[in-house]
C-alpha positions as CSV (number, residue, x, y, z in Angstrom):
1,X,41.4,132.4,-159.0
2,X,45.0,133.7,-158.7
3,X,43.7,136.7,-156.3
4,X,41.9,134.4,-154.0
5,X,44.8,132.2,-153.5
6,X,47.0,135.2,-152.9
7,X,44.5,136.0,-150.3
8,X,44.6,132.6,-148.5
9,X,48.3,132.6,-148.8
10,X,48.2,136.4,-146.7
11,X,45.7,135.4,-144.6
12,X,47.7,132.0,-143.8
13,X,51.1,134.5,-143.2
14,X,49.3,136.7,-140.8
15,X,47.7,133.8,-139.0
16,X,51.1,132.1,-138.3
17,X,52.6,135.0,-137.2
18,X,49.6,136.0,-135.1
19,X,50.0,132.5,-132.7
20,X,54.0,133.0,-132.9
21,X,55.5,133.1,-129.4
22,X,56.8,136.8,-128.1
23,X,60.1,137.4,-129.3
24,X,62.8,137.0,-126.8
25,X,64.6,139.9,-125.3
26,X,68.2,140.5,-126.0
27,X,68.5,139.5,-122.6
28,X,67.3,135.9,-122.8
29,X,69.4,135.3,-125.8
30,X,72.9,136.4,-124.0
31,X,71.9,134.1,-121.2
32,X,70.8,131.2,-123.3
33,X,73.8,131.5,-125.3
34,X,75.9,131.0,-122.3
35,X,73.7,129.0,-120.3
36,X,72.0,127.1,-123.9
37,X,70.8,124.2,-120.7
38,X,68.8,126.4,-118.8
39,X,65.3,127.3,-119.4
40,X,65.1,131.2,-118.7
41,X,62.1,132.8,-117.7
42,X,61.3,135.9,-119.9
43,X,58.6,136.9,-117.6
44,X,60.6,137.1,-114.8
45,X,62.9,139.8,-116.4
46,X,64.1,142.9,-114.4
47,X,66.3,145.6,-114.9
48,X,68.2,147.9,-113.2
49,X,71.6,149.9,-112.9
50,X,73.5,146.3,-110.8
51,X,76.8,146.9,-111.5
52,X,76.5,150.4,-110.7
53,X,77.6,151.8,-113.7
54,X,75.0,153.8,-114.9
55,X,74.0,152.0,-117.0
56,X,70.7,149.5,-116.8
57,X,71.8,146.0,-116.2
58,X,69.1,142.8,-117.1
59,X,68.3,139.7,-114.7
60,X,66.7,136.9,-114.7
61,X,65.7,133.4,-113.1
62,X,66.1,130.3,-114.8
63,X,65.6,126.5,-114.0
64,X,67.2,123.8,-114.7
65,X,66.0,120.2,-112.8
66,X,66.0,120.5,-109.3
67,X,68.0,124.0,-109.6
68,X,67.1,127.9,-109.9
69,X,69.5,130.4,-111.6
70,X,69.9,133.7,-111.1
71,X,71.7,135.3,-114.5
72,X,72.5,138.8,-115.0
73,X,73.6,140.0,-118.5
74,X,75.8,143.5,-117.5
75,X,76.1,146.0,-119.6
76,X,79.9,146.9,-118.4
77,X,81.2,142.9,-119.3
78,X,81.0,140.5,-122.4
79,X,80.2,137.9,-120.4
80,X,76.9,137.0,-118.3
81,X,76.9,136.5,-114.5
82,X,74.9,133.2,-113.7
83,X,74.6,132.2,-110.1
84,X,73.0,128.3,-109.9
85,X,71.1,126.9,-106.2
86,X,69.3,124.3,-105.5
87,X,65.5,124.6,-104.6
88,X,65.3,122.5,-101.0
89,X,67.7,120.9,-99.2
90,X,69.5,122.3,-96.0
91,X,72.7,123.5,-97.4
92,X,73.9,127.4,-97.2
93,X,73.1,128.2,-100.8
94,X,69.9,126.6,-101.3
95,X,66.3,128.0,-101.6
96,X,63.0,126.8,-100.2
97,X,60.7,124.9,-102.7
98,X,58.5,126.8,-105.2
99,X,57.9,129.2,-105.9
100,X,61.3,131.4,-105.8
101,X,60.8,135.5,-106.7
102,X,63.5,137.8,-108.1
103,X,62.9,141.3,-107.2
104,X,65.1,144.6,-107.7
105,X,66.0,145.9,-103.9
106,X,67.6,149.1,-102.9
107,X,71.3,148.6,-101.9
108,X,70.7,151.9,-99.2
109,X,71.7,149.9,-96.5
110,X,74.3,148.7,-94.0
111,X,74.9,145.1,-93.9
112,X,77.2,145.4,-90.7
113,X,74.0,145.5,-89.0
114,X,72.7,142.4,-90.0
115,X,75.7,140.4,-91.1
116,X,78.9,142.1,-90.2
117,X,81.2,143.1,-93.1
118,X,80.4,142.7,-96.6
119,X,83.8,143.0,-98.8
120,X,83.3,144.4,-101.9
121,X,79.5,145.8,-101.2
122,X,79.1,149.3,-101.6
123,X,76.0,151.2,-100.3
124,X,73.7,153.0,-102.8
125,X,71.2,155.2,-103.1
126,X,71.1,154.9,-106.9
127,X,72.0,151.3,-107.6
128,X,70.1,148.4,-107.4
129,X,70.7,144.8,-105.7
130,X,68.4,141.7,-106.2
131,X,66.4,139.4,-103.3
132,X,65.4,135.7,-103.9
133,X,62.9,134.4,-102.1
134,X,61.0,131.9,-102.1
135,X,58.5,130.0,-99.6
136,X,59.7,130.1,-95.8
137,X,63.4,130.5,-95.8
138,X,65.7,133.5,-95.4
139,X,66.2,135.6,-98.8
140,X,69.0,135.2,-100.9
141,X,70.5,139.1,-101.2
142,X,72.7,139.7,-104.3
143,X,75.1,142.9,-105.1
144,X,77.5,143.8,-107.4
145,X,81.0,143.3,-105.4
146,X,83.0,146.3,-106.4
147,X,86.1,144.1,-105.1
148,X,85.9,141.6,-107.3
149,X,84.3,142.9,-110.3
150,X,81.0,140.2,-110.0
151,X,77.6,139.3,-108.8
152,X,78.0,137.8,-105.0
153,X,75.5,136.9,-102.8
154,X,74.5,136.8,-99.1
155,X,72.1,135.6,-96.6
156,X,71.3,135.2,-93.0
């Protein structure tokens, strides 16, 4: 009898664990440790050298009511970059409705010839930028401004 319930009580462990959500990434953590209100989206996770550093950076979207957040944990600085806009509405920084994407882009490019100057952006074959887009409206462009050490943002 005692090796049958030992059997159960196995079979119960590997069960539970089986239907156990994935773990998080290390990623998700930092961000919900500094954005705990936020519901991050694991699957949405990228990563790529942002900061230009060398070093891979991690980013992610998150929601939070009507919001969407972009949030960057960088290897070269204790602290998360989070970026909040809201989804609809006509104002500068907001995003179409659903659904909003966050793709790595290549920074290899000029913006004088779309926007004018860019302080602090520095064009790169190596490094990597990010794009939000979602639905109809113009993208959402994101770099690491070497200017003032942080994630900024531009759009047309």
């Amino acid at each position: 009898m005692r090796l049958s319930l030992r059997a159960i009580v196995v079979a119960l462990v590997i069960a539970a664990a089986a239907s156990a959500p994935a773990q998080e990434t290390a990623a998700v953590r930092t961000l919900a440790t500094y954005g705990p209100d936020i519901l991050w989206q694991s699957e949405s996770e990228l990563s790529g050298d942002i900061d230009c550093d060398g070093r891979p950076d991690q980013a992610l979207l998150g929601r939070r009511d009507e919001r969407v957040y972009v949030g960057v944990v960088v290897s070269s600085k204790p602290r998360p970059e989070i970026l909040g806009f809201t989804a609809g509405g006509t104002v500068h920084d907001a995003i179409c409705p659903e659904p909003p994407v966050l793709k790595l882009e290549s920074l290899d490019y000029d913006p004088k010839k779309t926007i004018g100057r860019l302080d602090g952006f520095r064009r790169s074959k190596r490094c990597k930028g990010l794009r939000l887009s979602s639905g109809q409206c113009s993208s959402l462009r994101f770099f690491w401004n070497h200017k003032t050490d942080e994630l900024d943002w531009w759009r047309l």
